[in-house]
C-alpha positions as CSV (number, residue, x, y, z in Angstrom):
1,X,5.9,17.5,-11.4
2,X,5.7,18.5,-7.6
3,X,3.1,17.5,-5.2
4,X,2.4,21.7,-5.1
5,X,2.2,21.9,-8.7
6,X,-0.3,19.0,-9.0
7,X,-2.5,20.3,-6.2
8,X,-2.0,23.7,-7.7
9,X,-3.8,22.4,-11.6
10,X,-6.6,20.5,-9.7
11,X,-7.8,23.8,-7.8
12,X,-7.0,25.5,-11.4
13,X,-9.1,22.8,-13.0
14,X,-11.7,22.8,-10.3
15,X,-12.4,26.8,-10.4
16,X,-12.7,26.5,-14.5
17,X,-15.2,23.9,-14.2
18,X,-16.6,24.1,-11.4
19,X,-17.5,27.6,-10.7
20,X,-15.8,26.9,-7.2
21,X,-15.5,29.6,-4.6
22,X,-12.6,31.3,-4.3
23,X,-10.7,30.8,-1.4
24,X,-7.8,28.0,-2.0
25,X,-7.9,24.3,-1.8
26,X,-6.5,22.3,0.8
27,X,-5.4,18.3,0.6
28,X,-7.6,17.8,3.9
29,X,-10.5,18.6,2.1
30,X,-13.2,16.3,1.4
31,X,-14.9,16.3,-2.4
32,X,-18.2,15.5,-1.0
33,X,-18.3,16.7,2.1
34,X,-16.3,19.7,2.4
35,X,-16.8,20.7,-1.5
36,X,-20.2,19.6,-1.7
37,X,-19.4,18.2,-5.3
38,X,-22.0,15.5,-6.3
39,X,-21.8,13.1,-8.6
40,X,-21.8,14.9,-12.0
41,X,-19.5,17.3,-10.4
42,X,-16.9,14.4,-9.8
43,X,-17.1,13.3,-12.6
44,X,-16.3,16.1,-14.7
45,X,-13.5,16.9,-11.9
46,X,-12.2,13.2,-13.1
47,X,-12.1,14.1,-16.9
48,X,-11.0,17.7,-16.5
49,X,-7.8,16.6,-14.8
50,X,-7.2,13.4,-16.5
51,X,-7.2,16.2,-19.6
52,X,-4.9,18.6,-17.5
53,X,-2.6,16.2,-16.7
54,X,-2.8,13.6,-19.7
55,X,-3.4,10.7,-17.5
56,X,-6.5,8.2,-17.4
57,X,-7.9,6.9,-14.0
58,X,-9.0,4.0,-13.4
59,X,-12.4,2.7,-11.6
60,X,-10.2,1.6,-8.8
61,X,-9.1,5.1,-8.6
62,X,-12.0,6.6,-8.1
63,X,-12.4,4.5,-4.7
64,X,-9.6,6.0,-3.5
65,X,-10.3,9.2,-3.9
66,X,-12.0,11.1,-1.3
67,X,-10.1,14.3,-0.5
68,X,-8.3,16.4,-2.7
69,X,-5.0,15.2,-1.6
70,X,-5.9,11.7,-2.6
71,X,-6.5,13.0,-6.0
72,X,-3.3,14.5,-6.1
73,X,-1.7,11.4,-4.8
74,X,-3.4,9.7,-7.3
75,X,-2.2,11.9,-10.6
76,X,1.4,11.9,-9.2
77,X,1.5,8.2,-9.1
78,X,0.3,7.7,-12.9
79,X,2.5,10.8,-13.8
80,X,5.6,8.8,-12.5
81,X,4.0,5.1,-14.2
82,X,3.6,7.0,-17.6
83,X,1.5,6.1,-20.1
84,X,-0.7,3.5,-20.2
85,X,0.8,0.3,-21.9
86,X,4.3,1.9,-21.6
87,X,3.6,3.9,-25.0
């Protein structure tokens, strides 16, 4: 799956759940900050895509991710590790 493709089910995910605006998302942009998403919001951005994408992130993830672009990063790298456990 393609960098483009990932970013393109996060903003997919994020207008479904979030009741986002609608212009596009950008990897630049901040999830606090620039989104405004608090902390419930994240949260359910975290479980909507791990659903999307069938990945599970991890604590450590999460203090990683501060822009959408790191979330992207983030689901590309467990989409190329695979499952958890090698299953």
């Amino acid at each position: 799956m393609t960098r483009e493709e990932i970013l393109q089910g996060i903003e997919e995910v994020a207008r479904e759940h979030l009741d986002l605006p609608g212009h596009s998302l950008r990897p630049e942009q901040r999830l606090a900050e620039d989104l405004a998403l608090d902390s419930i919001q994240r949260l359910t951005l975290a479980v909507e895509v791990e659903n999307r994408f069938r990945v599970l992130l991890d604590p450590e993830d999460d203090e990683a991710i501060a822009t959408v672009g790191d979330l992207a990063e983030v689901v590309g790298r467990k989409l190329r590790e695979g499952p958890p456990g090698g299953a």
